[in-house]
C-alpha positions in Angstrom: -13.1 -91.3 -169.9 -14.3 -88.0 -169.1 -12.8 -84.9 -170.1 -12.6 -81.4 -167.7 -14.6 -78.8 -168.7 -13.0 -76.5 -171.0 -12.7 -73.2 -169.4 -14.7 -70.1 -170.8 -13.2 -68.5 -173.7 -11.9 -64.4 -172.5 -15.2 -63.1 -171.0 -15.5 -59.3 -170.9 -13.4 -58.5 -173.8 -14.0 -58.3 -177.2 -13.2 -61.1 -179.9 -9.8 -60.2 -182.3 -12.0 -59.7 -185.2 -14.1 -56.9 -184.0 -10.3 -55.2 -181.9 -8.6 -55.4 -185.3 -11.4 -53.8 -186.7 -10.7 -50.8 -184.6 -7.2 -51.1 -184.9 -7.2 -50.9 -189.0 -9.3 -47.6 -188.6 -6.8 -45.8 -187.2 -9.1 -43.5 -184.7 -10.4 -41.7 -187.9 -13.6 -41.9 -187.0 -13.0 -40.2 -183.3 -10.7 -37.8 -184.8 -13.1 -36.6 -187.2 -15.9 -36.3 -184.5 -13.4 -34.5 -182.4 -12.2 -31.9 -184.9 -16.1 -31.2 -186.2 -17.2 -30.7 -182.5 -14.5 -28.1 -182.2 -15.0 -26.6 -185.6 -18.9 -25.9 -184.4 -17.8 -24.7 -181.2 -15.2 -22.4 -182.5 -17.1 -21.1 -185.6 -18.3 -18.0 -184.6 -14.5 -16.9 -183.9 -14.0 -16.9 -188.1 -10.8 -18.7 -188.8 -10.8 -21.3 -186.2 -13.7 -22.5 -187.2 -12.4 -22.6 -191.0 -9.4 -24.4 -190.2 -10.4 -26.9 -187.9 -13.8 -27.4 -190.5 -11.2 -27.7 -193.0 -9.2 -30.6 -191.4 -12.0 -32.5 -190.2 -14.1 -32.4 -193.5 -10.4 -34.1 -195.1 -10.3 -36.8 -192.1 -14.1 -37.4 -192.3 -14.0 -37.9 -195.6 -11.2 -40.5 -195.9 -13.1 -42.0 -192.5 -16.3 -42.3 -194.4 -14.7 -43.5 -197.3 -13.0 -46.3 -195.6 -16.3 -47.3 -194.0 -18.0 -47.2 -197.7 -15.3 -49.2 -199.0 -14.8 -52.3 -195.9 -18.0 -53.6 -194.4 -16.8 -54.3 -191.2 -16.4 -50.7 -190.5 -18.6 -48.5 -189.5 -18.5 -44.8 -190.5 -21.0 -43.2 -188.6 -18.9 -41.4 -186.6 -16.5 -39.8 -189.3 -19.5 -39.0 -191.4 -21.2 -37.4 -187.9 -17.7 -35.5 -187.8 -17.6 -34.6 -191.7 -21.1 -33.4 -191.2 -20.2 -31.2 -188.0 -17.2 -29.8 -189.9 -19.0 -28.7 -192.7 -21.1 -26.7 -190.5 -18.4 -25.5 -188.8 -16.6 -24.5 -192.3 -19.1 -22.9 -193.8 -20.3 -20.8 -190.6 -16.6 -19.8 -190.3 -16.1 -18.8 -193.9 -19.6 -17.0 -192.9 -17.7 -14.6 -191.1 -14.6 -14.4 -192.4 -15.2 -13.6 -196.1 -16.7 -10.2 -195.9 -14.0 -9.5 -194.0 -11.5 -9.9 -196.1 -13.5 -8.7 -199.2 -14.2 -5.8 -197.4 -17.4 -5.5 -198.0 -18.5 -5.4 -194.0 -21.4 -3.7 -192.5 -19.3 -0.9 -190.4 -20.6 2.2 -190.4 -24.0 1.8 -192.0 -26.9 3.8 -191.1 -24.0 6.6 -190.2 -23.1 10.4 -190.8 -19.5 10.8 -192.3 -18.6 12.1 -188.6 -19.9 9.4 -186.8 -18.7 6.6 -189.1 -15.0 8.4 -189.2 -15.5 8.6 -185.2 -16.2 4.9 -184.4 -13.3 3.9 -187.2 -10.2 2.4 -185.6 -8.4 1.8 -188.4 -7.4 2.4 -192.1 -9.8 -0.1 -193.4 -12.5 0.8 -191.4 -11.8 4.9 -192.4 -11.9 3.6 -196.1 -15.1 1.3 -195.5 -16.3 5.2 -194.3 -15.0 6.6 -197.2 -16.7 4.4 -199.5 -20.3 4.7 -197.9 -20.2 8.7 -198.1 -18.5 8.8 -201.0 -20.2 12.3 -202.7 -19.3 13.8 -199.1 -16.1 12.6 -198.8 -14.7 14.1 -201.6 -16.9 17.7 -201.0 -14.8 17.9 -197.3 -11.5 16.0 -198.3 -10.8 16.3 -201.8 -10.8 13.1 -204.5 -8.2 10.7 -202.8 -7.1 10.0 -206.1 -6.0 12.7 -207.8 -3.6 13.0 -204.1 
């Protein structure tokens, strides 16, 4: 007795083992390429670049861990997005630290009159103020015995 050919087993798709696989990783690694592409793409803005660097370092790193820790995984794309977001971090923070430090370059290479004339704020009068300090205080006084 002869039996009928069994018929091919799901062609085209991918076995359970290697869709579960995807499933327990929980899109980390996509997210983590995602967020580090936009942290180097927004970087040069200062604090988008920080906060998305920020997030996709923590999601990369639990993506890459994961991978480390399972051997079915592969991490290559949450550490490629770890990777990008730390570049995108540190670039960021590149820009944005001075800044809030105040310790910019505004105003260098300037008189008193043309640093206090390009000034649009406060900050940058005071970032003035501090480079010309000697005359300053000859045309406006010490500002703190005010």
């Amino acid at each position: 007795m002869t039996s009928a050919p069994q018929p091919p087993a799901r062609q085209g798709r991918r076995d359970d083992g290697e869709r579960d696989r995807r499933d327990r990783d929980g899109g980390l690694g996509t997210a983590a390429l995602a967020l580090g592409l936009l942290a180097v793409g927004t970087c040069w803005l200062g604090w988008p670049g920080v906060g998305l660097g920020l997030v996709g370092l923590v999601v990369g790193f639990i993506g890459s861990r994961r991978a480390f820790h399972d051997p079915q995984r592969s991490g290559a794309m949450s550490l490629s997005g770890f990777v990008l977001a730390l570049i995108g971090f540190v670039v960021g923070a590149w820009i944005v630290v001075p800044a809030l430090l105040g310790i910019g370059t505004f105003g260098e290479g300037l008189t008193l009159d043309e640093c206090m004339a390009q000034a649009q704020g406060q900050h940058e009068e005071r970032m003035c103020a501090s480079q010309h300090v000697d005359e300053y205080r000859a045309r406006y006084g010490d500002p703190g015995t005010g």
